[in-house]
C-alpha positions, 0 to 999 in steps of 0.5 A: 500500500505504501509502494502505491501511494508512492506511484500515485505521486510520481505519476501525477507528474508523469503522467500529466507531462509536468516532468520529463521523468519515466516511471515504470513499476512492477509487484512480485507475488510468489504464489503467481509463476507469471509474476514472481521471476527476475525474468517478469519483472525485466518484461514488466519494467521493458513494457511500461518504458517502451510504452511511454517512449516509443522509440525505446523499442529499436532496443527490443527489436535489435535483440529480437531480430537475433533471438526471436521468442527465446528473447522471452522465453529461452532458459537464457532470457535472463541474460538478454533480457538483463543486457536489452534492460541496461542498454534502454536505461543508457538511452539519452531521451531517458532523463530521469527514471523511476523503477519501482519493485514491490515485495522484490523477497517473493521473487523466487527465480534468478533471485540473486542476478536481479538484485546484482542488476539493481545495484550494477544499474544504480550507478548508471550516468543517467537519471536512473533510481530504483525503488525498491521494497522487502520484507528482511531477506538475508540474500537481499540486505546481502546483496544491496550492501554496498547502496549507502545507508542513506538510500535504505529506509527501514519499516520496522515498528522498532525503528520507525515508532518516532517517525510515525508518531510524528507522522500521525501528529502531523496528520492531526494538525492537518485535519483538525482546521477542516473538520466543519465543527472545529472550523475557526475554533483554535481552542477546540482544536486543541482540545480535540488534538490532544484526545487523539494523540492520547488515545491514538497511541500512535496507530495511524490507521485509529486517527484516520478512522476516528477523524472520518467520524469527525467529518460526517455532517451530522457530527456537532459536538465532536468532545462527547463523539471521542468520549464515545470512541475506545482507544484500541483499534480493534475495540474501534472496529467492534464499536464499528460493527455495533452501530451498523444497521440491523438490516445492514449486518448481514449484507456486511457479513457476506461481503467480507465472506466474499472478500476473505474468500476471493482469489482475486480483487473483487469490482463492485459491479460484478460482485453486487448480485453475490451481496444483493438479493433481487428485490420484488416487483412491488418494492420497486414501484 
């Protein structure tokens, strides 16, 4: 989820050509033999940068002229593929690049040569800047020693619980001044403020629930709304739960069945006649 709100920031400028900079991405699933190779990643990098700059495509067809199919497919691929990757990056019209890997760890071939090609292609004179998540894997943190340890960040809760407390301070204090009930008033603001960071205990996840709450309409006197609210998240989501509609309770129950259960992401469109029974004729009129 983190690696997406990175990407949806990149490609606001990307995209939108306020940049000359490329961004191309990929996510590594190890249950998924279409996507958990060193080979996949490669293609999928390949495939975004050609599709953004056109004319990186000589590159493919220069490799593919000499090696037709096995360029993809052949057991040597990697080494192809790997070459054809590293010569695209030196490519002029490729000013800055973002390369984006999510959950490189469940990369369960080649393993090894892909992080070898992350930090050969680090260095390169170009613009070209790899982003890349894991959970702790002996052979990644092996392999990635020699990046400075100014271009690691680590995640765990150990290490970042400053950080994310101050994260979370910082989301307080932006929202407060636009919640409707606590607009142009300083000392309610302050007041509130100091509940949520008290019983937030530094869970990002409880603020950002609570303070939805906040913003609803309906909510004028949101001091007896946190009076009300527990302090644990799991205790919030069991407050939650509590104060759906009877009618809605069981169209909630089988929604996350459906969910928990799905192979893949579920779109409310196609998954609406697994929640919703057909209403009679009469209901309708």
């Amino acid at each position: 989820m983190l690696l997406c709100g990175v990407i949806d920031e990149l490609r606001r400028t990307t995209v939108t050509g306020t940049s000359e900079a490329r961004l191309a991405f990929f996510f590594c699933q190890a249950n998924d033999i279409r996507i958990n190779t060193a080979t996949a990643i490669l293609r999928g990098l390949i495939y975004l940068l050609v599709e953004q700059v056109p004319s990186l495509l000589s590159y493919v067809r220069k490799k593919y002229d000499r090696a037709g199919k096995a360029l993809f497919t052949d057991a040597n691929c990697w080494y192809f593929l790997s070459e054809l990757s590293e010569a695209m990056l030196l490519d002029p019209s490729l000013k800055t690049t973002y390369l984006i890997v999510d959950a490189v760890d469940e990369c369960t071939t080649a393993l090894s040569d892909l992080l070898d090609f992350f930090v050969r292609t680090s260095s390169l004179p170009l613009g070209v800047k790899w982003l890349i998540s894991s959970r702790g894997d002996i052979l990644v943190e092996r392999k990635l020693q020699g990046i400075q340890d100014q271009a690691k960040l680590s995640l765990e809760l150990k290490e970042t619980a400053s950080q994310v407390a101050n994260a979370v301070e910082s989301y307080i204090d932006d929202k407060l001044p636009t919640i409707h009930s606590l607009r142009n008033n300083t000392h309610a603001q302050r007041l509130v403020g100091d509940i949520l960071r008290k019983k937030a205990n530094g869970t990002f996840l409880w603020v950002s629930l609570v303070i939805q709450e906040l913003e609803c309409p309906e909510v004028w006197d949101p001091l007896s709304v946190l009076d009300e609210v527990p302090s644990g998240l799991h205790e919030l989501y069991d407050r939650m739960i509590k104060k759906l509609p009877a009618k809605s309770k069981e169209v909630c129950r089988q929604i996350l069945a459906c969910t928990a259960l799905a192979y893949r992401p579920l779109f409310l469109a196609k998954s609406a006649p697994f929640f919703f029974r057909p209403y009679k004729a009469q209901s309708m009129l």
